[in-house]
ROVEX-480930 format. One record per residue (C-alpha): residue number from 1; x, y, z. Coordinates in nm, 4 decimals. Last residue first. Example, Ala and Ser with C-alpha at 12.3 -4.5 7.8 and 13.67 -1.06 7.14 Angstrom:
# ROVEX-480930
+-----+----------+----------+----------+
!  nr !        X !        Y !        Z !
+-----+----------+----------+----------+
!   2 !   1.3670 !  -0.1060 !   0.7140 !
!   1 !   1.2300 !  -0.4500 !   0.7800 !
+-----+----------+----------+----------+
***
This chain:
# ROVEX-480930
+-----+----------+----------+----------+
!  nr !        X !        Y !        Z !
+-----+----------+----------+----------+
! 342 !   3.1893 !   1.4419 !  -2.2602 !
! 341 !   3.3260 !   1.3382 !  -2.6051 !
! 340 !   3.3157 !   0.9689 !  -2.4489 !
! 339 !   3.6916 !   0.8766 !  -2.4597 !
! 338 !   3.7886 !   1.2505 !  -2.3826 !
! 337 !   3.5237 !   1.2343 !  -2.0808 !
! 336 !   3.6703 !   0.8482 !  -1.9798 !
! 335 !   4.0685 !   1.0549 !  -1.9793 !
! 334 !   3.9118 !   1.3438 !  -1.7840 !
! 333 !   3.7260 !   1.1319 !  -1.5472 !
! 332 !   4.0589 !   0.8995 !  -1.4826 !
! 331 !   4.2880 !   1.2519 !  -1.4267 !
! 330 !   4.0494 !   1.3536 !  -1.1471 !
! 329 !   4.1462 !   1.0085 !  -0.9563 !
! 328 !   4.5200 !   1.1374 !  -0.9872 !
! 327 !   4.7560 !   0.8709 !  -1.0358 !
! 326 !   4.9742 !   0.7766 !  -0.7285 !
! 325 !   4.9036 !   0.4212 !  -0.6885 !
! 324 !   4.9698 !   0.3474 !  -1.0638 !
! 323 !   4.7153 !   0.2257 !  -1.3163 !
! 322 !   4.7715 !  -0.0600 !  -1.4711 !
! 321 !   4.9608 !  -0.1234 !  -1.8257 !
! 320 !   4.8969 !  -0.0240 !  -2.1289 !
! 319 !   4.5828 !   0.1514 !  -2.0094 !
! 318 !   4.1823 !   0.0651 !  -2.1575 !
! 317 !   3.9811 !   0.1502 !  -2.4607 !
! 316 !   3.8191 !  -0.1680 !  -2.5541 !
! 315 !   3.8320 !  -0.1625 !  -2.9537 !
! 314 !   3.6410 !  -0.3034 !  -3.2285 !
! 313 !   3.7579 !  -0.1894 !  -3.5261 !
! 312 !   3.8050 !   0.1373 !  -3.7525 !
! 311 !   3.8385 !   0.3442 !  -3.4410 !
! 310 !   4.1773 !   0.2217 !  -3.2939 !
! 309 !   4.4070 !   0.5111 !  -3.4409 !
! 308 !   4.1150 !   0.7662 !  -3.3123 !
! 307 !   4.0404 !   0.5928 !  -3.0018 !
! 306 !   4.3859 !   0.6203 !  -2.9260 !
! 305 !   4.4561 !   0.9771 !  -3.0315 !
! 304 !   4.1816 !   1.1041 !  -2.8330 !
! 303 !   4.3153 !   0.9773 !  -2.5293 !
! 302 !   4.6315 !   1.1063 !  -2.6335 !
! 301 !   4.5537 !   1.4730 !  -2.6387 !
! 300 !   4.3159 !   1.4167 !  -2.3590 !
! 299 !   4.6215 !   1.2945 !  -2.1513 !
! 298 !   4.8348 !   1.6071 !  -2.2890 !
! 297 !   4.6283 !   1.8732 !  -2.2515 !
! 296 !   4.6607 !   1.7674 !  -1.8775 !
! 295 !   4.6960 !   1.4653 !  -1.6569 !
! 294 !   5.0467 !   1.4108 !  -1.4962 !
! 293 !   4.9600 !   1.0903 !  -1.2512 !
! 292 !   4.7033 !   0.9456 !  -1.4845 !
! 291 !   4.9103 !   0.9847 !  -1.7992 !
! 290 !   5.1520 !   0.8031 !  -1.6320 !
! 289 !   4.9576 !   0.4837 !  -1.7580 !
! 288 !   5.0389 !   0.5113 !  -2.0884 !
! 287 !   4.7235 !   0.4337 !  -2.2761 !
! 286 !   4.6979 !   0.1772 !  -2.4410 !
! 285 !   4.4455 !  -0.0773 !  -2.4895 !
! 284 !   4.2430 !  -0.3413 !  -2.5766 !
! 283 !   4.1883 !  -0.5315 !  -2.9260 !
! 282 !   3.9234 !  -0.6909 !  -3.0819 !
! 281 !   3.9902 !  -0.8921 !  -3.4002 !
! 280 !   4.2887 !  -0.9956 !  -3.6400 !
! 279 !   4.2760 !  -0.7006 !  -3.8058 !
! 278 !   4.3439 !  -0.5572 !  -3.5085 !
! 277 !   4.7396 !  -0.6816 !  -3.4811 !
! 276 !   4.9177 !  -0.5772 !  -3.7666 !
! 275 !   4.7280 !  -0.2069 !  -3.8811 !
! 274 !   4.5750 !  -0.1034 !  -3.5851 !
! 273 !   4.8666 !  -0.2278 !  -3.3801 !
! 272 !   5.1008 !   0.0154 !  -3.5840 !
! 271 !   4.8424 !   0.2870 !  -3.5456 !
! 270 !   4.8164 !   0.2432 !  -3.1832 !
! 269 !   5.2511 !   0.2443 !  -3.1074 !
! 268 !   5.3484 !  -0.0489 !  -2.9248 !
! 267 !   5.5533 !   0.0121 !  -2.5953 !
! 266 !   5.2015 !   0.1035 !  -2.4213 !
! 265 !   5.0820 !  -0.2361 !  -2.3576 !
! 264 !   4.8897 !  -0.4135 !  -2.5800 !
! 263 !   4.5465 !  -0.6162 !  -2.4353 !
! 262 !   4.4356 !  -0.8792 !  -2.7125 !
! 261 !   4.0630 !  -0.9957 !  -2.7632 !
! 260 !   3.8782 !  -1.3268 !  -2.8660 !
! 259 !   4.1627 !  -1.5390 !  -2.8006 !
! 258 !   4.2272 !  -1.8782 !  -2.9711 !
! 257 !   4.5884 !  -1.8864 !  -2.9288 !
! 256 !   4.6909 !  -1.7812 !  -3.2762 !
! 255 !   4.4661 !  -1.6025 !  -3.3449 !
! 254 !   4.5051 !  -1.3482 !  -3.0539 !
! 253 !   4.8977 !  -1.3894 !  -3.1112 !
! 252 !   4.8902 !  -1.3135 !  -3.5229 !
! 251 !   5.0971 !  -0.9450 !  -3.4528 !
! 250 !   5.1433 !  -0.9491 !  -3.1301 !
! 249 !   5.4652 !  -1.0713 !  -3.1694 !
! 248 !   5.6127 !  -0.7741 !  -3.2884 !
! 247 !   5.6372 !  -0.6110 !  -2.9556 !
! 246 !   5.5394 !  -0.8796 !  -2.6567 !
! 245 !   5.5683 !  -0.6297 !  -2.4218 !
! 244 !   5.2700 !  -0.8214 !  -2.2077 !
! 243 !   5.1249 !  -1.0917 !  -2.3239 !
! 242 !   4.7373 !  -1.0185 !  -2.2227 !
! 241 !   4.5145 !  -1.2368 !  -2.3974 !
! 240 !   4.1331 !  -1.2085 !  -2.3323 !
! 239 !   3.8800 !  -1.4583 !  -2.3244 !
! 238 !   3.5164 !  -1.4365 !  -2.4517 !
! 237 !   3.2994 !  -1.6920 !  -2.2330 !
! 236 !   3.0289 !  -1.8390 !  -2.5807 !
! 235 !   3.2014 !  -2.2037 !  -2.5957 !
! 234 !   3.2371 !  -2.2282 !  -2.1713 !
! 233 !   3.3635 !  -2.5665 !  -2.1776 !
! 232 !   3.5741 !  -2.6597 !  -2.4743 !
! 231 !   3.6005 !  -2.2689 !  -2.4923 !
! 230 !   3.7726 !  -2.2878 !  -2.1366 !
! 229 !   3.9908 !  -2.5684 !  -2.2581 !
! 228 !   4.0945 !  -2.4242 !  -2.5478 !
! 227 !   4.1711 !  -2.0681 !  -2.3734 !
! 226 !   4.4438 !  -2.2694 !  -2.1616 !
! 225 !   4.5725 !  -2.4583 !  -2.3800 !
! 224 !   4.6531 !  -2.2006 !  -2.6484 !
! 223 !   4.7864 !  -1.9271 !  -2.3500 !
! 222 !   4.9892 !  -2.2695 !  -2.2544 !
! 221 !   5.0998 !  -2.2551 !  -2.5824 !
! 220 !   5.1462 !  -1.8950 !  -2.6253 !
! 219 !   5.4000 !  -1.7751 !  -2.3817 !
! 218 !   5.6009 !  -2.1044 !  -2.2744 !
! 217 !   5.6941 !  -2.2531 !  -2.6244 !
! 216 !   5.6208 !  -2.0193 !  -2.8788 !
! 215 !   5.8747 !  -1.7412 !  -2.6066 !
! 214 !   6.0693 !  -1.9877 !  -2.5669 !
! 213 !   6.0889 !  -2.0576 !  -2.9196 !
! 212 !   6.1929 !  -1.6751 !  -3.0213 !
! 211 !   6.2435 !  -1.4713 !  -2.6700 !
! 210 !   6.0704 !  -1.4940 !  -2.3684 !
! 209 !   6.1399 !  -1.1373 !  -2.1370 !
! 208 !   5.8325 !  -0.9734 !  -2.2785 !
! 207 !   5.6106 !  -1.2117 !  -2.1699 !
! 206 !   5.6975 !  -1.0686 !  -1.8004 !
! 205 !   5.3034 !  -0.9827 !  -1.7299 !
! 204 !   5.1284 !  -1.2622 !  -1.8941 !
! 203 !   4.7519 !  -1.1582 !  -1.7467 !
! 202 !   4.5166 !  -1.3786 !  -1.8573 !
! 201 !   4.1597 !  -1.2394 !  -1.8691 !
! 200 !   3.8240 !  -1.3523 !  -1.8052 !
! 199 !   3.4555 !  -1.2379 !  -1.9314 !
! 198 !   3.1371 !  -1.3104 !  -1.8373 !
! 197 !   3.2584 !  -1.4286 !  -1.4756 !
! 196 !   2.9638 !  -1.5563 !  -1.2956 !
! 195 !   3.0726 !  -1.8665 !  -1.0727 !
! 194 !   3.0450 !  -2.0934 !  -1.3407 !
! 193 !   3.2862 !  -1.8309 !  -1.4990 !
! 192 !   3.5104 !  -1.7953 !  -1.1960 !
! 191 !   3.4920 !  -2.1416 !  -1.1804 !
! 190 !   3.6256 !  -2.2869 !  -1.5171 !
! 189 !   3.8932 !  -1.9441 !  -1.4546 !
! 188 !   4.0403 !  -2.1598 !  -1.1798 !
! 187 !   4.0251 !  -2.4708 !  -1.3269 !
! 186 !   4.1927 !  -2.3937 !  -1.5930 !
! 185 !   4.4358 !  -2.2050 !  -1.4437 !
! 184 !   4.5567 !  -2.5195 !  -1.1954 !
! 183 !   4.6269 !  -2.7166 !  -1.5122 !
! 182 !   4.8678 !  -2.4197 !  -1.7015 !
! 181 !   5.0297 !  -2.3898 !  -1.3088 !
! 180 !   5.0993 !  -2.7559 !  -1.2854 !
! 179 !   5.2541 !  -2.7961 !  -1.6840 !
! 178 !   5.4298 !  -2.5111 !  -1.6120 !
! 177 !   5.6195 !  -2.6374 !  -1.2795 !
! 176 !   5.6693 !  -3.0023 !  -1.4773 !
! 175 !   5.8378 !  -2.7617 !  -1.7451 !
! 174 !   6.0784 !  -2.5978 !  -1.5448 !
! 173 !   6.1532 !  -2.9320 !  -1.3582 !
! 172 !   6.2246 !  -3.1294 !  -1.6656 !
! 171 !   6.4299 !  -2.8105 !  -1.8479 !
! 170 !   6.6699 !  -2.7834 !  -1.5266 !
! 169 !   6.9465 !  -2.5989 !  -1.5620 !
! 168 !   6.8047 !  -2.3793 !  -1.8585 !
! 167 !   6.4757 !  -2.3305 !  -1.7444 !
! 166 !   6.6084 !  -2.2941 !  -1.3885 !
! 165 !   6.8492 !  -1.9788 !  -1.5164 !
! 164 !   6.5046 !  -1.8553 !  -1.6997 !
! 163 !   6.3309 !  -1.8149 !  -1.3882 !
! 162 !   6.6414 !  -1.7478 !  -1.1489 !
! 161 !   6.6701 !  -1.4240 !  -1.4549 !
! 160 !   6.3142 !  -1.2770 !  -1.4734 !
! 159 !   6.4707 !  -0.9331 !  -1.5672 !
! 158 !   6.3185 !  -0.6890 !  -1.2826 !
! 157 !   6.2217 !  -0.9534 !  -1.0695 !
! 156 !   5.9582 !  -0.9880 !  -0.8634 !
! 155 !   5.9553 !  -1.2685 !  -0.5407 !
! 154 !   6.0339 !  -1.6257 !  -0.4734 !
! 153 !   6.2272 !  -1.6659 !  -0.7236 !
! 152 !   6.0694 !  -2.0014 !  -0.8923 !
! 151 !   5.7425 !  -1.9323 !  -0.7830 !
! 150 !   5.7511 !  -1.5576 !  -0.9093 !
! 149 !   5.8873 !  -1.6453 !  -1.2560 !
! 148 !   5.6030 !  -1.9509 !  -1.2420 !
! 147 !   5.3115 !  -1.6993 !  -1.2293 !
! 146 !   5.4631 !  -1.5440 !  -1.5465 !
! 145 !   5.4960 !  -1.8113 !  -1.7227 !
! 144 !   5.1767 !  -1.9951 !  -1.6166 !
! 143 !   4.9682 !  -1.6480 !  -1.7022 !
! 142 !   4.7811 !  -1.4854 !  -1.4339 !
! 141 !   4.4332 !  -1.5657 !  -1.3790 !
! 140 !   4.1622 !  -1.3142 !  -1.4462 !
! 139 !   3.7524 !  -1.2460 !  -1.4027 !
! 138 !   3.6098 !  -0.9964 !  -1.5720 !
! 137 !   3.2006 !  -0.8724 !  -1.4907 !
! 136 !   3.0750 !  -0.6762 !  -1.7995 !
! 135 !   2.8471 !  -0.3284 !  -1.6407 !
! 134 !   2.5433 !  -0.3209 !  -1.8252 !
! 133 !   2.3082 !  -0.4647 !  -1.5440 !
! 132 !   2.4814 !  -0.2731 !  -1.2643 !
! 131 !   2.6939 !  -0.4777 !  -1.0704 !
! 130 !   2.5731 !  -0.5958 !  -0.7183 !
! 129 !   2.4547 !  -1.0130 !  -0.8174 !
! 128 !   2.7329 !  -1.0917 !  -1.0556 !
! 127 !   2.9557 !  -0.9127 !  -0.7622 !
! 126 !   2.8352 !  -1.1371 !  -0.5182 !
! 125 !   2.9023 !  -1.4706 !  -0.7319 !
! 124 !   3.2179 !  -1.3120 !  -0.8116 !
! 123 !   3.3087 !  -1.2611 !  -0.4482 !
! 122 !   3.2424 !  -1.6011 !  -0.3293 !
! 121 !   3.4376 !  -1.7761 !  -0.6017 !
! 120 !   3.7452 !  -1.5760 !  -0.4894 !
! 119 !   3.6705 !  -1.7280 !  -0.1069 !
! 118 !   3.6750 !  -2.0751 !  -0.2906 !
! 117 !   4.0279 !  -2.0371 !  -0.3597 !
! 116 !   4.1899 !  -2.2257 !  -0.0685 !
! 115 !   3.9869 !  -2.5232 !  -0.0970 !
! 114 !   3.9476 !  -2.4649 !  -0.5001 !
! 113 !   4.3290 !  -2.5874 !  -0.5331 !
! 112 !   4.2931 !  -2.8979 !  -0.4584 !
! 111 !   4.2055 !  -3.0574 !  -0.7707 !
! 110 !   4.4888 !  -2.9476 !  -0.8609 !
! 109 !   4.7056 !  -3.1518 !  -0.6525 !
! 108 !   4.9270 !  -2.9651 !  -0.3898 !
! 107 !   5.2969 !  -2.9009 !  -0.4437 !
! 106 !   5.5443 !  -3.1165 !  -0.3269 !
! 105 !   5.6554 !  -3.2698 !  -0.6570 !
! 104 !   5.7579 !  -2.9638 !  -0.7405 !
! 103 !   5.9739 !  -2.9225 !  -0.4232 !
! 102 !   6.1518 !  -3.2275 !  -0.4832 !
! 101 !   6.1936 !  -3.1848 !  -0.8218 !
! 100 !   6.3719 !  -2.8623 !  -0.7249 !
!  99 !   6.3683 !  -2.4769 !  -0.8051 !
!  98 !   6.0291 !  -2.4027 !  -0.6706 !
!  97 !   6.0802 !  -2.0654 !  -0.3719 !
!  96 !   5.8789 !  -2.0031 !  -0.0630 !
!  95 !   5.6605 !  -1.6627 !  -0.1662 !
!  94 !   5.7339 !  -1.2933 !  -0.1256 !
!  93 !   5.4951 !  -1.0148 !  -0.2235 !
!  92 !   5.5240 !  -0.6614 !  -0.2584 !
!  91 !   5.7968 !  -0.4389 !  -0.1188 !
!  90 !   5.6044 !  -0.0981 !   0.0556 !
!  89 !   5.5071 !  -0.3657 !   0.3258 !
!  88 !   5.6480 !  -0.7043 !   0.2487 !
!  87 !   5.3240 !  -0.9450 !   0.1374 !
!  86 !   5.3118 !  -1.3052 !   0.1781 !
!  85 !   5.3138 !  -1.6148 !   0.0020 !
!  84 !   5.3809 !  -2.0060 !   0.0955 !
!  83 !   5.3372 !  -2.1842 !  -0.1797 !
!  82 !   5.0817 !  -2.5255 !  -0.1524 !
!  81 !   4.8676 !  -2.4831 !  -0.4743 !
!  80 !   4.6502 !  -2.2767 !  -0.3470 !
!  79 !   4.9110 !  -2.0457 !  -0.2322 !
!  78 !   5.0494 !  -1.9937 !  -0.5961 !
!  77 !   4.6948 !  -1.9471 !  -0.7486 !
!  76 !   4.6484 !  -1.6098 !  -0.5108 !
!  75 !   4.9295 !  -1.5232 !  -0.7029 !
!  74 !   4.7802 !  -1.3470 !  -0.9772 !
!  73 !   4.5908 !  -1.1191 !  -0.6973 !
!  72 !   4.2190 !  -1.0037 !  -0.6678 !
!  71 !   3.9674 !  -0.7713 !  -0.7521 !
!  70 !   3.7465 !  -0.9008 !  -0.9756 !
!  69 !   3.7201 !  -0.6880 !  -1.3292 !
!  68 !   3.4479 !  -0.4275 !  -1.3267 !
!  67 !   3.3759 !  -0.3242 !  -1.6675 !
!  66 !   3.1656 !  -0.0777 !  -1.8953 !
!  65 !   3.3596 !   0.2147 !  -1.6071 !
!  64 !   3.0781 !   0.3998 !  -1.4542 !
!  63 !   3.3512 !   0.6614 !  -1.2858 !
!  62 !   3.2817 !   0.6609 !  -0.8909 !
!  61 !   3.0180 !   0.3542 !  -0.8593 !
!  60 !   3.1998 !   0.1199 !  -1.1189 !
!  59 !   3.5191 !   0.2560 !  -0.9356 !
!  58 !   3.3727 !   0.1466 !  -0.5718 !
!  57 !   3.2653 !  -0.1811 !  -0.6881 !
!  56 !   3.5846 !  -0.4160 !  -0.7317 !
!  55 !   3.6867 !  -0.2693 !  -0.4008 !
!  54 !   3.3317 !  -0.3630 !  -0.2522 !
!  53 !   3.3221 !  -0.6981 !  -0.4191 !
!  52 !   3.7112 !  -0.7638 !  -0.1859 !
!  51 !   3.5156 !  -0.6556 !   0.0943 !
!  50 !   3.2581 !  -0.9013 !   0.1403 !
!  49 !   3.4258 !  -1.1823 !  -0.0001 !
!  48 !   3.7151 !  -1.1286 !   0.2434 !
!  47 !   4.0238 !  -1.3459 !   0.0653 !
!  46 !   4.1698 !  -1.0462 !  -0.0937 !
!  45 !   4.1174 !  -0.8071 !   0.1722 !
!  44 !   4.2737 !  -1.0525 !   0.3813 !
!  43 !   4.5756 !  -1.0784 !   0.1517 !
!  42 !   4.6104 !  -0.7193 !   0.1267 !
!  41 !   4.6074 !  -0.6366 !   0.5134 !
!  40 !   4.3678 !  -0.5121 !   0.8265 !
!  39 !   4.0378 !  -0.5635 !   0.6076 !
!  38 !   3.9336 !  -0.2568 !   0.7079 !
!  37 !   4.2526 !  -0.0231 !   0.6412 !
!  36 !   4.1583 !  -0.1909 !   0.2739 !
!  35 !   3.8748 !  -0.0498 !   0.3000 !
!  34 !   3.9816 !   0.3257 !   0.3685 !
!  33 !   4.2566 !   0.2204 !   0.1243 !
!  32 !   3.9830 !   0.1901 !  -0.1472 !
!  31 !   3.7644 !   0.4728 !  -0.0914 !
!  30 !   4.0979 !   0.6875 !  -0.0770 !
!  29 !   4.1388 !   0.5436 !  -0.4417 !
!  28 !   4.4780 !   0.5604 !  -0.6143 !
!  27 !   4.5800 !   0.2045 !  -0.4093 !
!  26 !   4.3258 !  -0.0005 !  -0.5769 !
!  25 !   4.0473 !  -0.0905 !  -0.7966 !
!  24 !   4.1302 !  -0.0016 !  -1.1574 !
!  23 !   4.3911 !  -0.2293 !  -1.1428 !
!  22 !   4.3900 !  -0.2619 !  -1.4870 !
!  21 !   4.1431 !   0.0051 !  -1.6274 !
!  20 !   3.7634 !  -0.0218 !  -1.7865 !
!  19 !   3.5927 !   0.1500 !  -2.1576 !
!  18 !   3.3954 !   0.0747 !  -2.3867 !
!  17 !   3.4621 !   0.2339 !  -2.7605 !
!  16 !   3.2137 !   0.5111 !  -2.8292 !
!  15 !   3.1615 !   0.4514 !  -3.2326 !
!  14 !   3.1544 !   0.1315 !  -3.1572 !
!  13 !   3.3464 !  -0.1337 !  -3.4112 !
!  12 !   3.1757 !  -0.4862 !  -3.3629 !
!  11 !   3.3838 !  -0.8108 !  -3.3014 !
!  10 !   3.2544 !  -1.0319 !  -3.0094 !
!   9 !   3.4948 !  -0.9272 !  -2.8066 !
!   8 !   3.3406 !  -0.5258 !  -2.8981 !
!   7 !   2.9911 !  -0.6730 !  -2.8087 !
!   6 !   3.0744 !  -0.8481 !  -2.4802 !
!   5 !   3.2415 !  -0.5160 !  -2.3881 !
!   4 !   2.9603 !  -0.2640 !  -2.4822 !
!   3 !   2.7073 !  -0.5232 !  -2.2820 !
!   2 !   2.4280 !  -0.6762 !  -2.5344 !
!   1 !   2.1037 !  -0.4857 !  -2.5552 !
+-----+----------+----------+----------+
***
């Protein structure tokens, strides 16, 4: 029988609708921060085949989630094309900053890139190997936008601003920078699927901040691009789209860039989304992630609500957003019971 996740991308309403979380491997886990303790620091734990399958394991193992998704980070992509990045303790990660032709035209070729990557590679062929049969294996890339805000400031930033200041300043250099990162995704998700991927996602976490044609311009069309070229080559790989705060642009995205699903965050409201955005297709979503840090009537309450509001379509039941270090593991069971009538 086909894989509850494969089947809902490929368009069937479930009665039970699968089920996996964004960053479901990570900080909330003691499993995972005995591991991580191994691996002596993010990065390395990131670039340790070994390990980095046993993070994306331990919540298959603890909660039978329908998906593991590879543990890794968007900005692995960054280094592999010639960044420097590192991680501030209790900060999050740094990186040398892009804001010059010079420094654009200093970056590594794509073809590159997979020298530096090929660790990633290593832990999906692993993981294609260790999952359970019906657990879907994801593999991700972040989205050129958003992988470019970090680039270009060197770090997070709560409005994007040096990203869309350099897009203004400096349109050529902005859009060489794009152009690099839409290229380098390509190739990265090409091998996470040769690799064993059966699924990959592209995380566009600060889509929100791109507003009427910039948003057309640097949200979808490399999204477009992107999933073209994967479909050119891997015609039966479902991708999903993950534009993050998007709002009313949801509405027509999935189509609109070839996707075969489309993650909402939790700013939409379900029945809304049912109504505008699933009848395009699959969708995936949305849970408020503080839900698993408060728990209660309340997270079963909404749980419920969810799959009801998203029950006349295929749906992957899944958080708005990822789940934050200091959820409650408990508070995951109670929200995949409520999904499962458990």
């Amino acid at each position: 029988m086909t894989k509850t996740i494969l089947r809902a991308l490929a368009g069937e309403t479930q009665a039970i609708p699968p089920v996996w979380m964004m960053r479901q491997a990570g900080r909330y886990l003691p499993e995972y921060r005995a591991t991580r303790a191994q691996a002596g620091d993010f990065l390395s734990l990131c670039y340790n085949p070994e390990l980095a399958a046993e993070v994306t394991l331990q919540p298959i193992r603890r909660y039978g989630f329908d998906a593991a998704i590879l543990f890794a980070d968007i900005l692995l992509i960054c280094q592999a094309l010639g960044a420097k990045l590192w991680f501030e303790t209790g900060e999050g990660p740094r990186l040398s900053t892009l804001t010059t032709p010079a420094e654009l035209a200093g970056l590594k070729p794509v073809e590159d890139i997979h020298e530096v990557l090929g660790p990633v590679y290593e832990t999906v062929k692993i993981l294609s190997k260790e999952l359970p049969k019906e657990t879907t294996l994801i593999g991700f890339a972040g989205a050129p936008w958003t992988v470019a805000t970090y680039m270009i400031a060197g770090r997070g930033t709560k409005d994007q601003g040096p990203a869309h200041a350099l897009k203004a300043a400096d349109r050529a250099t902005f859009e060489g920078l794009i152009g690099r990162i839409t290229e380098a995704t390509i190739e990265y998700l090409d091998r996470q699927i040769q690799a064993g991927a059966e699924v990959v996602k592209l995380f566009d976490s600060w889509a929100g901040s791109l507003k009427g044609q910039d948003f057309d311009d640097f949200a979808l069309k490399p999204a477009k691009e992107i999933i073209a070229a994967l479909k050119a080559r891997h015609p039966h790989v479902p991708v999903i789209a993950f534009p993050r705060e998007a709002g009313t642009r949801y509405q027509g995205f999935a189509k609109a860039v070839g996707a075969d699903g489309l993650a909402l965050d939790n700013s939409v409201d379900a029945d809304w989304a049912a109504a505008h955005v699933q009848v395009d297709g699959c969708v995936q979503g949305n849970l408020a992630p503080h839900h698993m840090v408060s728990g209660g009537d309340d997270l079963v309450r909404e749980t419920k609500r969810i799959v009801k509001a998203f029950s006349k379509g295929p749906h992957i039941f899944n958080l708005g957003h990822g789940i934050t270090p200091e959820a409650n593991p408990d508070n995951v069971q109670r929200m995949i019971d409520a999904i499962r009538g458990a």
